[in-house]
C-alpha positions as CSV (number, residue, x, y, z in Angstrom):
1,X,20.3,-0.2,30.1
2,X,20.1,-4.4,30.6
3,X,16.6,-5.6,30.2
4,X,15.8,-5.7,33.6
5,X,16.0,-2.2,33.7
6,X,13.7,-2.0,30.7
7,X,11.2,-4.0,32.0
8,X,10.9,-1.4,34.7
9,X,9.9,1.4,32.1
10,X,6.2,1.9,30.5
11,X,5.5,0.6,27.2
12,X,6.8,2.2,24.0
13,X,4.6,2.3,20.9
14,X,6.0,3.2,17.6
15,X,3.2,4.7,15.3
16,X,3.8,4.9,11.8
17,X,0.9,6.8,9.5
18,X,0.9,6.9,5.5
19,X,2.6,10.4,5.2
20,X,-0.6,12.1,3.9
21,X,-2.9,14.2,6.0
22,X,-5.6,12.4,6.2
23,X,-3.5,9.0,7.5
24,X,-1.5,11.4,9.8
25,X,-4.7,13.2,11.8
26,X,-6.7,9.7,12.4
27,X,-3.4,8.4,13.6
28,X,-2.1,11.4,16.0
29,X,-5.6,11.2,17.4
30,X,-5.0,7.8,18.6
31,X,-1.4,8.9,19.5
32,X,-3.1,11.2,21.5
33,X,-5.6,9.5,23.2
34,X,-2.7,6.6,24.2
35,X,-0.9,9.4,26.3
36,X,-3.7,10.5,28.1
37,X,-5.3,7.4,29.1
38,X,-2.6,5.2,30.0
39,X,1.2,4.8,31.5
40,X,2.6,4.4,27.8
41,X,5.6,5.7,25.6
42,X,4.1,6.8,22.7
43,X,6.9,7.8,19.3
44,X,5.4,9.3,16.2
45,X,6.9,9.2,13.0
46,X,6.3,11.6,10.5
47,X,7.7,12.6,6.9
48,X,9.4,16.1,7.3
49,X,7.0,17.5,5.4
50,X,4.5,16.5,7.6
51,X,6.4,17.8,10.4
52,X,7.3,21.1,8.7
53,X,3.5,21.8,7.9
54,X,1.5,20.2,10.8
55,X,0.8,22.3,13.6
56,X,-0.4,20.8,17.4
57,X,-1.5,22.7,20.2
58,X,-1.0,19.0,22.2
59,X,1.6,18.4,24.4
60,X,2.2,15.6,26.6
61,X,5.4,14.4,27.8
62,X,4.8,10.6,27.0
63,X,4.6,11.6,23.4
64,X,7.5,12.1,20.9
65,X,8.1,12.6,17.4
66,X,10.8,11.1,15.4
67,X,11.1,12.7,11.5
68,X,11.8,10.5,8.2
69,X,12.1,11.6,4.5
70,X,9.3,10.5,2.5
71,X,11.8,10.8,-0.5
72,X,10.1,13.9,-2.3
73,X,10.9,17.0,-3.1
74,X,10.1,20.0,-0.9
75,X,8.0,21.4,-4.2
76,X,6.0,17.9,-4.8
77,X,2.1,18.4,-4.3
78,X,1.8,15.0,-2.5
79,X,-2.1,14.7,-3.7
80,X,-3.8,11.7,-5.1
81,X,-3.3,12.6,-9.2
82,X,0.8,11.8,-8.2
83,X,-0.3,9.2,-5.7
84,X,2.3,6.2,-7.2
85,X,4.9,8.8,-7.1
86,X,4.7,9.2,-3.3
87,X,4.7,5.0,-2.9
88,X,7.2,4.7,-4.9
89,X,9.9,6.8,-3.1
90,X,8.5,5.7,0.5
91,X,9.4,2.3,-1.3
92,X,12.4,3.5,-2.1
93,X,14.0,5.8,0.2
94,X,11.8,5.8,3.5
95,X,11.8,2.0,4.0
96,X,15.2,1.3,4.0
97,X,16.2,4.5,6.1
98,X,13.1,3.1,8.3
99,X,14.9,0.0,9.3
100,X,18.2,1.6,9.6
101,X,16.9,4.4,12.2
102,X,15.4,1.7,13.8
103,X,18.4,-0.6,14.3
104,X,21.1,1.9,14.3
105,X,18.8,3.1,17.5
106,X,18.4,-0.3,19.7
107,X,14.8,-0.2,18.5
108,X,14.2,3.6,19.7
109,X,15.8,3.3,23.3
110,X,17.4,6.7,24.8
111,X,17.2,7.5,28.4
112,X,13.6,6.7,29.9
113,X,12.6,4.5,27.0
114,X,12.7,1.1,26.3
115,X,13.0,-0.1,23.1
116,X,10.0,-0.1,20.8
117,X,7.7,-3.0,22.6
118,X,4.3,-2.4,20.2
119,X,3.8,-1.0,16.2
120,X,1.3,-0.1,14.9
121,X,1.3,0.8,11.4
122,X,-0.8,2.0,8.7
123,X,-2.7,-0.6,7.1
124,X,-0.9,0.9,3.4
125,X,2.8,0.4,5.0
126,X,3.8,-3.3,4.9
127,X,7.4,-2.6,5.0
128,X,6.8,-1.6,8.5
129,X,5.0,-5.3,9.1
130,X,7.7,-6.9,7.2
131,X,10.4,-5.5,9.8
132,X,8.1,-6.1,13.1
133,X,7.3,-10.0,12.1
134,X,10.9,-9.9,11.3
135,X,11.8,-8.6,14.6
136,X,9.0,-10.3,16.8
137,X,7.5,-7.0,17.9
138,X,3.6,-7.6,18.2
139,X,2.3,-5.5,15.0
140,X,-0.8,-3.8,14.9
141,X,-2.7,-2.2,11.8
142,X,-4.6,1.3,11.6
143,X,-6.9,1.2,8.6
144,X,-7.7,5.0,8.3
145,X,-11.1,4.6,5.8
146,X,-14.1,2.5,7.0
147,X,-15.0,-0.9,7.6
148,X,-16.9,-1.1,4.3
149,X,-14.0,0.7,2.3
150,X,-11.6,-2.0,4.0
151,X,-13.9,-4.8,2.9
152,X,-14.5,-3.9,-0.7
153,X,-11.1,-3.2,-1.3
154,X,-10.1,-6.9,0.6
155,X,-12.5,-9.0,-1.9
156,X,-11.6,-6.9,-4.8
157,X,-10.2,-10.8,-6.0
158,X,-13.2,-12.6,-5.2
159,X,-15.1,-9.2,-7.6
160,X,-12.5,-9.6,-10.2
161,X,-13.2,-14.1,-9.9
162,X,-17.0,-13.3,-10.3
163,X,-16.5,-11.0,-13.5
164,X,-17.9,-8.4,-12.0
165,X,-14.4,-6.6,-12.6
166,X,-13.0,-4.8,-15.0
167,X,-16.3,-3.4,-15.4
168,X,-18.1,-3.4,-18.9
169,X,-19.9,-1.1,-21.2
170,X,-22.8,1.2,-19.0
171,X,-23.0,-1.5,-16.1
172,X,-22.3,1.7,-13.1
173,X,-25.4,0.6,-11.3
174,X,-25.3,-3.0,-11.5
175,X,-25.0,-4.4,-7.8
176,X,-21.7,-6.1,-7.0
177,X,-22.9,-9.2,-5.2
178,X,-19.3,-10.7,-4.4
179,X,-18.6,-8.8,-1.5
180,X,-20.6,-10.4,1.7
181,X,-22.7,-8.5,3.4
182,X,-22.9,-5.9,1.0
183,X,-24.7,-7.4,-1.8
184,X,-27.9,-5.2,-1.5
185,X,-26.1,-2.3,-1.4
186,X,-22.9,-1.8,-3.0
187,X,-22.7,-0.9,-6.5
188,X,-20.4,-0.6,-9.1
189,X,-20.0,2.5,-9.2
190,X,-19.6,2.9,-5.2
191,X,-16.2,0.9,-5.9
192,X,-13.0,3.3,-5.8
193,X,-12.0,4.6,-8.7
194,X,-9.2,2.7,-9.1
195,X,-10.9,-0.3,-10.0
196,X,-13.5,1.5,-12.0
197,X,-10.6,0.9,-15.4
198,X,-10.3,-0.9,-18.3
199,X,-7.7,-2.8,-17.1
200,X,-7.3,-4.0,-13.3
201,X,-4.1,-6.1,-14.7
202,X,-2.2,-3.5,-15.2
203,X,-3.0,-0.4,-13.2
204,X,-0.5,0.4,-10.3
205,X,-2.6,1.9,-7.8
206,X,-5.4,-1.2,-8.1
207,X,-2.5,-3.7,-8.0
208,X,-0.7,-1.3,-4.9
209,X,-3.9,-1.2,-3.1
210,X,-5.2,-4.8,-3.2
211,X,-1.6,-6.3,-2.8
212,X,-1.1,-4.0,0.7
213,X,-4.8,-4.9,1.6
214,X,-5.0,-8.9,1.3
215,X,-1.9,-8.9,3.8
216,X,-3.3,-7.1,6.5
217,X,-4.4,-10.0,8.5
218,X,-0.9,-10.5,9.0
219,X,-0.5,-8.3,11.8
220,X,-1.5,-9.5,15.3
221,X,-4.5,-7.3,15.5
222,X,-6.5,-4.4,13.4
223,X,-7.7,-1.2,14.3
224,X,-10.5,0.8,12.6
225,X,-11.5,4.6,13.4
226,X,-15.4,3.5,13.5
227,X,-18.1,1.9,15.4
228,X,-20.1,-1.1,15.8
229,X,-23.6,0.4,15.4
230,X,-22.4,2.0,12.1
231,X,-21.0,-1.1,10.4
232,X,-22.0,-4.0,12.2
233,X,-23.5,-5.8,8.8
234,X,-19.9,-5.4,7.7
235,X,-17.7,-5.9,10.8
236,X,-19.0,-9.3,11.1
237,X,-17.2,-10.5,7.6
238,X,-14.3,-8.7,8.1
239,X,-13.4,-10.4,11.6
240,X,-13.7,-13.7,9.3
241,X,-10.2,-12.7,8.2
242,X,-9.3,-10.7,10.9
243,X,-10.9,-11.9,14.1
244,X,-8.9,-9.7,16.4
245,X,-10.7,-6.3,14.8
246,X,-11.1,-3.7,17.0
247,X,-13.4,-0.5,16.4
248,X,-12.6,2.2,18.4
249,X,-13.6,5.1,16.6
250,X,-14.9,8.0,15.9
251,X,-11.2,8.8,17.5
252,X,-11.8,13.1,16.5
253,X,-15.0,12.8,18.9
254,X,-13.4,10.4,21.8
255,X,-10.2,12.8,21.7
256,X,-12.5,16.1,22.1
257,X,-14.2,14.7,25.3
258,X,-10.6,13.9,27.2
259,X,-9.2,17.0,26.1
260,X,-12.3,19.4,26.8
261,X,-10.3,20.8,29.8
262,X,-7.1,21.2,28.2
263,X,-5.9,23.9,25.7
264,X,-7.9,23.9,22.2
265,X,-6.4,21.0,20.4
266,X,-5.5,22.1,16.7
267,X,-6.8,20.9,13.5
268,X,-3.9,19.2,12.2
269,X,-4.5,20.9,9.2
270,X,-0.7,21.1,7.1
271,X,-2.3,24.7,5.4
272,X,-3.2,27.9,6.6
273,X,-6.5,28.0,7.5
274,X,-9.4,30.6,6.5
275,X,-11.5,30.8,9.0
276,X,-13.4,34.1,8.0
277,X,-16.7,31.2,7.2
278,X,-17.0,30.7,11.0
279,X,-19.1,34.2,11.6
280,X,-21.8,33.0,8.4
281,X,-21.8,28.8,10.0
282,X,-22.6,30.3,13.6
283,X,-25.5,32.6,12.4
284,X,-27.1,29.2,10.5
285,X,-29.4,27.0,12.3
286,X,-28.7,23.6,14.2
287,X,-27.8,20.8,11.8
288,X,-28.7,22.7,8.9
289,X,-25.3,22.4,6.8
290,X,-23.9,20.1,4.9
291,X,-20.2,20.0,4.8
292,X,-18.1,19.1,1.4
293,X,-14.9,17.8,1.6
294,X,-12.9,15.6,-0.7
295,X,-9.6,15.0,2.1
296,X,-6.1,15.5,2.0
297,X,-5.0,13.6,-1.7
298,X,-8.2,13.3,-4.1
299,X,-8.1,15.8,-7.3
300,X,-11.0,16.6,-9.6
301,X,-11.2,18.1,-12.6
302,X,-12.4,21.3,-13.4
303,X,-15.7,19.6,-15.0
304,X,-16.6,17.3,-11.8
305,X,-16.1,20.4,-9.8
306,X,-18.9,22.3,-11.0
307,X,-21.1,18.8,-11.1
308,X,-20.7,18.6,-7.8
309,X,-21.5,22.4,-7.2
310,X,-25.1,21.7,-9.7
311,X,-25.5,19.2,-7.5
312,X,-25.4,20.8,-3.9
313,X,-27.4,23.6,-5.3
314,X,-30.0,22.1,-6.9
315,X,-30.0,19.9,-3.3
316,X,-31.4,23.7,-1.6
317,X,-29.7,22.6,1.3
318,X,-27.4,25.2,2.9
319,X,-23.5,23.9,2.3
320,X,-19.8,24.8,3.4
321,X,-17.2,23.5,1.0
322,X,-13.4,23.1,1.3
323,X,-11.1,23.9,-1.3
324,X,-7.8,22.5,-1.0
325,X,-4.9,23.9,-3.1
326,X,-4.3,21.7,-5.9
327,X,-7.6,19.9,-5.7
328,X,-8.2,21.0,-9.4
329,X,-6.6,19.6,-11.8
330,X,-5.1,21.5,-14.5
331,X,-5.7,25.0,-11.7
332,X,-1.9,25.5,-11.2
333,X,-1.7,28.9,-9.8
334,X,-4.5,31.2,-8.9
335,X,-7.8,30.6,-7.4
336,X,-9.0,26.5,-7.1
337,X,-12.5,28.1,-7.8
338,X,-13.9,28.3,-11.4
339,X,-15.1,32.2,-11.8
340,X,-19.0,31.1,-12.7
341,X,-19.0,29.5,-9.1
342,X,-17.5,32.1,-7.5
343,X,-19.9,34.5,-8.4
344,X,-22.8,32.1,-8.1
């Protein structure tokens, strides 16, 4: 097929999420929403782990999924406690089989398809950036965590300039006030916990983090799953940067309305689900529970685990918490839930 012919055909954008769950939901939900609201080609790659795990009720014909190795074992736990083992082999082995796949397939071409005209990667994956400016394909970035997250984590060298970081004997509530527009607000401890060390210099996940998020205004454009109203105080530093910012979130809540007609959509969820709370949250009242969390790769140990739980009960507020396996660390095997919580 010559170009000409191409030109004839839709749009093709590749998408490319951090092979985590968290990374991967935000992202099919804008996968998602792209088939339903427009004449676009839509590929999705996605570790085979993810693919062997992830369920989806969605199908759409302008939507297809390509596989790639995230270089891991099967029996790897992919969570946040090994969280430089997973960059390292995406480094390593899914990068370089990334651009082969890519060139060895004219860009993703087959039959109806042009090649890839549009990526748009996670915001963690400059690889993928480094092969699209290569390549001259216009390069968009997801950022999967908020505006403020994105922020923080972008003037982590103007924090570290100020000596506000490393941070120093019991300063934890000390305002940071070298990160604009949050300099009433923000303080140390708020930061993430990867710069919350002794030493910034030489910790990999600070040094992985900040080096993958002072590049991002590299790409042509930058997407975030939130909304003006919610971060405007923020949004307008970050478009200093990155003027061609884009909030188009909450994605989860967009995706519902266009697909309230359709089949239920699934969770996304790579883990059998218990759904047995649903009967106890429908007989509580309107906007009476809170609802715990702590995502698809952060690990706690046993200790913080029942802080927390001191905490929500001592709150009196009604709560519904999520255990993932291999949350806890130090729990291998057998229930994630200490027995004194258990029982109450």
């Amino acid at each position: 097929m010559g170009e000409q012919e191409d030109s004839s055909l839709p749009p093709h954008v590749l998408i490319f999420p951090l092979p985590v769950q968290g990374h991967v939901n935000s992202m099919l939900h804008l996968a998602k929403l792209l088939c339903l609201t427009g004449d676009v080609h839509v590929t999705f790659f996605v570790s085979d782990f993810v693919h062997r795990h992830a369920s989806s009720s969605f199908h759409h014909p302008s939507l297809r999924f390509r596989t790639i190795s995230d270089g891991l074992p099967a029996d790897h736990p992919r969570n946040g406690g090994r969280f430089m083992e997973i960059i390292a082999a995406i480094k390593n082995v899914t990068a370089p089989m990334f651009r082969d796949m890519m060139v060895n397939s004219d860009f993703l071409r087959s039959g109806d398809r042009r090649p890839v005209t549009c990526i748009m990667a996670d915001g963690l994956l400059s690889f993928v950036a480094d092969f699209a400016l290569e390549r001259g394909i216009p390069l968009l970035y997801f950022r999967t965590g908020s505006a403020s997250a994105l922020w923080a984590c972008f003037c982590c060298q103007e924090v570290i300039d100020a000596g506000e970081l490393p941070i120093k004997g019991n300063g934890m509530d000390l305002l940071v006030k070298s990160v604009p527009g949050m300099e009433g607000v923000l303080r140390r401890r708020d930061l993430p916990s990867f710069c919350r060390v002794d030493d910034i210099s030489d910790h990999p996940v600070f040094q992985f983090i900040n080096t993958e998020t002072r590049q991002t205004p590299r790409a042509q454009a930058v997407i975030l799953n939130t909304f003006e109203a919610l971060e405007a105080s923020v949004l307008c530093h970050v478009r200093g940067p990155m003027p061609n910012l884009f909030t188009i979130g909450p994605l989860h809540s967009l995706l519902n309305t266009k697909t309230a007609n359709m089949t239920a959509a699934s969770s996304g969820s790579f883990l059998e689900e218990d759904r047995s709370c649903l009967k106890w949250l429908d007989a509580q009242p309107a906007k009476s529970v809170i609802y715990v969390s702590f995502g698809s790769l952060a690990v706690v140990t046993r200790e913080q685990l029942v802080e927390f739980w001191h905490g929500l009960v001592n709150s009196g507020q009604r709560f519904l918490w999520v255990m993932r396996p291999g949350s806890v660390s130090g729990q291998d095997g057998g229930s994630q839930v200490p027995a004194e919580l258990a029982e109450g």
